[in-house]
C-alpha positions in Angstrom: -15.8 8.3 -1.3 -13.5 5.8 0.6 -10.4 8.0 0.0 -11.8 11.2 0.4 -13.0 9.4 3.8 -9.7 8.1 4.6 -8.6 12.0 4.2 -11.1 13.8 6.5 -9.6 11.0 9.0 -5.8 11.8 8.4 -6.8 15.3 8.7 -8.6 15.1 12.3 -5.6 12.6 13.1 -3.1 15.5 12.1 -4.9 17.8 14.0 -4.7 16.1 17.3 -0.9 15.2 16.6 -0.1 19.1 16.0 -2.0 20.2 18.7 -1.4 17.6 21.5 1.7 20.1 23.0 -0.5 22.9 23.6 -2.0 21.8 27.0 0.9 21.1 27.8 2.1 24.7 27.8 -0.8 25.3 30.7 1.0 23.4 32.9 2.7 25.5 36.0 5.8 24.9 38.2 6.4 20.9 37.2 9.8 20.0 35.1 9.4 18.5 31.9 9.7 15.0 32.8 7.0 15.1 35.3 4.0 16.5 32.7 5.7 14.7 30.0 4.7 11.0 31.9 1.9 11.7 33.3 0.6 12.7 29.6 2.3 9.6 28.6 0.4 7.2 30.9 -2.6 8.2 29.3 -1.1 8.1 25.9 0.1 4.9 26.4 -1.1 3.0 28.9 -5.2 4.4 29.8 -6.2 5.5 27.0 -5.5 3.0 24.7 -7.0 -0.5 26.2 -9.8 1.5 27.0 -10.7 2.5 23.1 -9.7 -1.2 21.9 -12.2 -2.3 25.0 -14.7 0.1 23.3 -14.2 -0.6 19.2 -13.0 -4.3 20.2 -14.8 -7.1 21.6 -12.3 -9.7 23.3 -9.3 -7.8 22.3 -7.4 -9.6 25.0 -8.0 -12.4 23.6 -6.5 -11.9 20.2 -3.5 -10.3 21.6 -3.4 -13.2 24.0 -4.2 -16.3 21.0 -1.2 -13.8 18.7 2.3 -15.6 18.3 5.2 -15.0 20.7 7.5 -13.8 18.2 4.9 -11.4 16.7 4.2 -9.8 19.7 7.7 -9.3 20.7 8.8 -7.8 17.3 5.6 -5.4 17.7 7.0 -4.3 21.0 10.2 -3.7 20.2 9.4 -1.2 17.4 7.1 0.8 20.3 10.3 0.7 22.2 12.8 2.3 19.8 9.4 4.7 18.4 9.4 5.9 22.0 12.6 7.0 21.8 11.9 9.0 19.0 8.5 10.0 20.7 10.6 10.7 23.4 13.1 12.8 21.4 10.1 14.4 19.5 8.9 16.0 23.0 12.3 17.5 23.3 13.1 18.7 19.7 9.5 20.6 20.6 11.1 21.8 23.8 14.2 23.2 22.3 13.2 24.0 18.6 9.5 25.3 19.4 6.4 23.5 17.7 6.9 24.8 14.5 10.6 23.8 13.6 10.8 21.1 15.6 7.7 19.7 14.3 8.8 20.4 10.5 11.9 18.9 10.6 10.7 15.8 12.8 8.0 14.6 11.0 10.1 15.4 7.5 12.5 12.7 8.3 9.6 10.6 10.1 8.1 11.0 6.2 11.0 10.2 4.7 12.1 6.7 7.0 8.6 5.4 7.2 8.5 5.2 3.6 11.6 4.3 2.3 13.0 1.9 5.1 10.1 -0.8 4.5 10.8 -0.9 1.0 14.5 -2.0 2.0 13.2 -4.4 4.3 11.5 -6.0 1.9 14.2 -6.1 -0.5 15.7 -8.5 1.8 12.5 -10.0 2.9 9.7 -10.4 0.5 6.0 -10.5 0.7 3.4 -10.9 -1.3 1.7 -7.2 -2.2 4.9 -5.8 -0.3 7.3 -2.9 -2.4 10.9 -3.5 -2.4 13.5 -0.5 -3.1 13.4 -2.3 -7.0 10.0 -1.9 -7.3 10.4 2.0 -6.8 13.7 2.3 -8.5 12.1 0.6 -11.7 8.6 2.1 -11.7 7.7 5.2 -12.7 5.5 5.3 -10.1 8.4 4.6 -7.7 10.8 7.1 -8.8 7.8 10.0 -8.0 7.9 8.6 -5.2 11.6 8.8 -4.4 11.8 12.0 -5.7 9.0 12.9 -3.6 11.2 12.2 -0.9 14.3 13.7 -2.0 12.4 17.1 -2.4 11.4 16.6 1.4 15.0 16.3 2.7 15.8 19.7 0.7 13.0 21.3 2.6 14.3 19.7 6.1 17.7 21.4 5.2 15.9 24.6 4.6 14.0 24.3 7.7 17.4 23.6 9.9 18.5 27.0 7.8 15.5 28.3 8.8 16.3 27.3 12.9 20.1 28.7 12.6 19.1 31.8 11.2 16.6 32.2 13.9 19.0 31.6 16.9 21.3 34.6 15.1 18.0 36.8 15.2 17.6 36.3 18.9 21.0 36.8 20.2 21.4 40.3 18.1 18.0 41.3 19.0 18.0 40.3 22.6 15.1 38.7 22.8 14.5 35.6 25.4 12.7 32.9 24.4 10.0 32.1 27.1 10.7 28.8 29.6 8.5 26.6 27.5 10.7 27.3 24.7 14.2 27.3 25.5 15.4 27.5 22.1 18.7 25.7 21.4 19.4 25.3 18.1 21.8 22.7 18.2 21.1 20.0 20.7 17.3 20.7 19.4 18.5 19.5 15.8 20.3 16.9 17.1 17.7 15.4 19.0 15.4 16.0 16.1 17.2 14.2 13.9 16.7 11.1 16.3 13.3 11.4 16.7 12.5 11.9 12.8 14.7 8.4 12.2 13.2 6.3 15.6 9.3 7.6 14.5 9.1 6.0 11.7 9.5 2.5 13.5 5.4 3.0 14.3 4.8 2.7 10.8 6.7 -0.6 11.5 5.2 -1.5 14.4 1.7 -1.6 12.9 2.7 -3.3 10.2 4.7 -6.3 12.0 1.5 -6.6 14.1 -0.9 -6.5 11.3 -2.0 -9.8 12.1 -3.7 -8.7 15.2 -5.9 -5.9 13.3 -6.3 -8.4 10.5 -8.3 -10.9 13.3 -10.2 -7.9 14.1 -10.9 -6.9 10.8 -12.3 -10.9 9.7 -14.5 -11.0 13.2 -15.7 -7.9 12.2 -16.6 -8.4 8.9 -18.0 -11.7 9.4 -21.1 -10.1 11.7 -21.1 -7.4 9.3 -20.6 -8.6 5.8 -20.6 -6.0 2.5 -19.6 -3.1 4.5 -16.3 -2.5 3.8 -13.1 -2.9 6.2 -13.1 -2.3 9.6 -12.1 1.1 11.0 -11.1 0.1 14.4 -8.8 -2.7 13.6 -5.8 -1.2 14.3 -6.8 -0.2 18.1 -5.8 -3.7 19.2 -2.0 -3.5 17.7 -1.7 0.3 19.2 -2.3 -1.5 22.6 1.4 -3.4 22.2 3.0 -1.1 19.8 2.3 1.5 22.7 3.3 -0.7 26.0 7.0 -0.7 24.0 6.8 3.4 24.0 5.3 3.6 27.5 8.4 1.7 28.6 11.3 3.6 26.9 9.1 7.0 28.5 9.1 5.9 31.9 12.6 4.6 32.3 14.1 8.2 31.3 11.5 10.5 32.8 11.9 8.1 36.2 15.4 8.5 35.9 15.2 12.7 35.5 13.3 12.8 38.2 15.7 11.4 40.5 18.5 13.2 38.6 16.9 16.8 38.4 14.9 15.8 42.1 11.9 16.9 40.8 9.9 13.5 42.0 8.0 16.3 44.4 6.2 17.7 41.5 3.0 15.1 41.6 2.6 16.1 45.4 3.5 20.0 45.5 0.5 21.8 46.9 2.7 24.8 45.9 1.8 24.4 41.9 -1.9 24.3 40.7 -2.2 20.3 41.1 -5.6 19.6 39.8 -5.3 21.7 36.8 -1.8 20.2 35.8 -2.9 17.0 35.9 -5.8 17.7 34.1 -3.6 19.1 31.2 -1.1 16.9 31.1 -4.4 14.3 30.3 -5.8 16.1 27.9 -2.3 16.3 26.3 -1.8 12.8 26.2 -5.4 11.8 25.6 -5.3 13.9 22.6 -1.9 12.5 21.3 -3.5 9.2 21.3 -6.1 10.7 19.3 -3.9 11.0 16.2 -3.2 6.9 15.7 -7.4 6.4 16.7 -8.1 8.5 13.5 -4.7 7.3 11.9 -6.1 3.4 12.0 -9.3 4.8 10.8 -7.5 6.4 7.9 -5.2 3.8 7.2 -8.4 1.7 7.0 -9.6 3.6 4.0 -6.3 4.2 2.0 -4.2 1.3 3.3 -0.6 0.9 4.9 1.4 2.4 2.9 3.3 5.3 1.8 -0.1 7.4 1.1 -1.1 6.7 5.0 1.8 7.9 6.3 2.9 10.7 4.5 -0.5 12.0 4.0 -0.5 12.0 8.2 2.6 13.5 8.3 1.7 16.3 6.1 -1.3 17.4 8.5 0.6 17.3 11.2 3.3 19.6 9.6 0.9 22.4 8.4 -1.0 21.9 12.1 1.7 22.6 14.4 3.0 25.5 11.8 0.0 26.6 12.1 0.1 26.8 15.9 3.7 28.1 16.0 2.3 31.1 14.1 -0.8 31.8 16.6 1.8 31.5 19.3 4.2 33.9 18.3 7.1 31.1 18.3 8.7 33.5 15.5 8.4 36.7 17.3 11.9 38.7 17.0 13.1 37.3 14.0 13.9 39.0 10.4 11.4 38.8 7.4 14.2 36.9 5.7 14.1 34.7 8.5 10.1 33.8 8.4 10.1 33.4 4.8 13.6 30.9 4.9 11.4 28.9 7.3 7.7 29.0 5.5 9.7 28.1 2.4 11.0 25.1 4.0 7.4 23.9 5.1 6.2 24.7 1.6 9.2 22.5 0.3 7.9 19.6 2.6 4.5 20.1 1.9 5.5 19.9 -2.2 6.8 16.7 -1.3 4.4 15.2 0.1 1.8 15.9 -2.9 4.7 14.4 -5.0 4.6 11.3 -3.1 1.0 11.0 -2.8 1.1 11.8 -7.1 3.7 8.8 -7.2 0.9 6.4 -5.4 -1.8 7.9 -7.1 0.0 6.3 -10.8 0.6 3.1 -9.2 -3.1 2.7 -8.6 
């Protein structure tokens, strides 16, 4: 019951992950860089204190009783992740949500499970896996081969994108403004975001010490019921201040490079309404890592967490790419290049989730 649990809660996570770029496409007459931070203060900055505030009593005061050092290494993994949550907006921008997503989160599956286990390699813990452990387990080589499987269907997938910028330029058609699909500085950017993602992952787990002090406090006023959800809320609240930085730096300095600093104030573009999408946006990015820490509660934090997410979010934001139409104007050969891909990813991720399931 506490996996299949932990599922339904990956699964809701997924859903506000793959979807949290749709209101985003309401938005009228603004640049990129304008909804993009004013979803991110939400995502970042509002919206997360205020659920710790809610789940966490005296959350201040464990980030505040939590080790220099700690704190600072926590940060500094939300600072390079918001690069590649920065990059992950574009790749979305140039690729669509579909391809862009695929590809993203491929290599985000691929990083956030195999980097820790070099880490560790280097630096042990106790109940940490090194690269040995899964080069001399069975268990481990599924899991590797898990994610070998997934780069083959990230290089179908970039097949996939080529293949669809030919289709376009022989039949003419023009990609809509929210699109602007360029194949090449999209997978380039992708690339980046997929690698710089997967330093959440790392982020939660250098500041487990914060969600473990939640977790005991909880558990001591309510013994024998298990681990607490919410625990993770109080390390999202640093791990994000480090993406919220990266964020506002580049968007402040687009604005000023692109001019576009008028966009919070034009009376010309529907205000009220933009701003009330580029929340919802960001609110409901947030939403993924609420349900994510819930999740992660029930199955732990490791490589069946985060690939389990990553999965969701893939066959989400396919999902939405086909409702939008992001593959209008291609060839048949085309849509079934790129649905084999997210097939190929989606094989890999039951592979890995197979390897975990024999270690256990």
């Amino acid at each position: 019951m506490q996996a299949l649990l932990g599922v339904i809660f990956h699964f809701i996570g997924g859903f506000a992950s793959g979807s949290f770029y749709i209101p985003y496409k309401q938005v009228k007459g603004w640049a990129w860089e304008s909804y993009w931070i004013v979803g991110g203060l939400f995502s970042w900055l509002i919206v997360p204190p205020l659920a710790a505030y809610l789940t966490i009593p005296g959350f201040t005061d464990i980030i505040a009783a939590t080790d220099g050092g700690i704190l600072l290494i926590t940060y500094i993994f939300g600072v390079l992740w918001g690069i590649g949550g920065l990059t992950y907006g574009l790749g979305v921008r140039y690729l669509g949500v579909s391809l862009g997503s695929s590809i993203i989160l491929g290599l985000c599956s691929v990083f956030g499970a195999l980097i820790p286990s070099v880490y560790y390699q280097f630096s042990p813990r106790p109940g940490k896996d090194t690269i040995s452990d899964l080069l001399t387990n069975s268990w481990g080589q599924m899991v590797l081969l898990g994610l070998l499987v997934c780069v083959i269907g990230i290089v179908i997938c970039g097949k996939a994108g080529a293949m669809k910028d030919s289709d376009l330029k022989k039949s003419g058609y023009v990609a809509d403004d929210k699109t602007e699909f360029k194949i090449g500085l999209g997978l380039t950017v992708s690339i980046i975001s997929g690698v710089l993602s997967a330093c959440f992952a790392f982020g939660i787990d250098a500041g487990k010490v914060m969600a473990e002090e939640a977790n005991a406090a909880w558990k001591a006023l309510n013994p024998d019921q298990g681990e607490f959800l919410f625990q993770n809320n109080v390390t999202y609240v640093v791990i994000l201040l480090g993406g919220l930085t990266t964020n506002f730096i580049w968007c402040m300095l687009l604005n000023a490079r692109n001019k576009t600093f008028g966009n919070y104030t034009d009376s010309r573009t529907p205000l009220l309404s933009n701003y009330i999408f580029s929340a919802l946006a960001g609110t409901t990015w947030f939403l993924q890592f609420f349900f994510y820490g819930m999740g992660e509660s029930k199955l732990g934090n490791g490589p069946s967490s985060w690939i389990l997410h990553m999965a969701f979010i893939i066959l989400v934001a396919n999902s939405w790419g086909l409702i939008l139409k992001e593959w209008k104007g291609i060839s048949k050969k085309t849509l079934t290049t790129i649905i084999s891909g997210i097939l190929v990813i989606v094989l890999s991720v039951l592979i890995v989730g197979y390897g975990n399931y024999l270690r256990e």
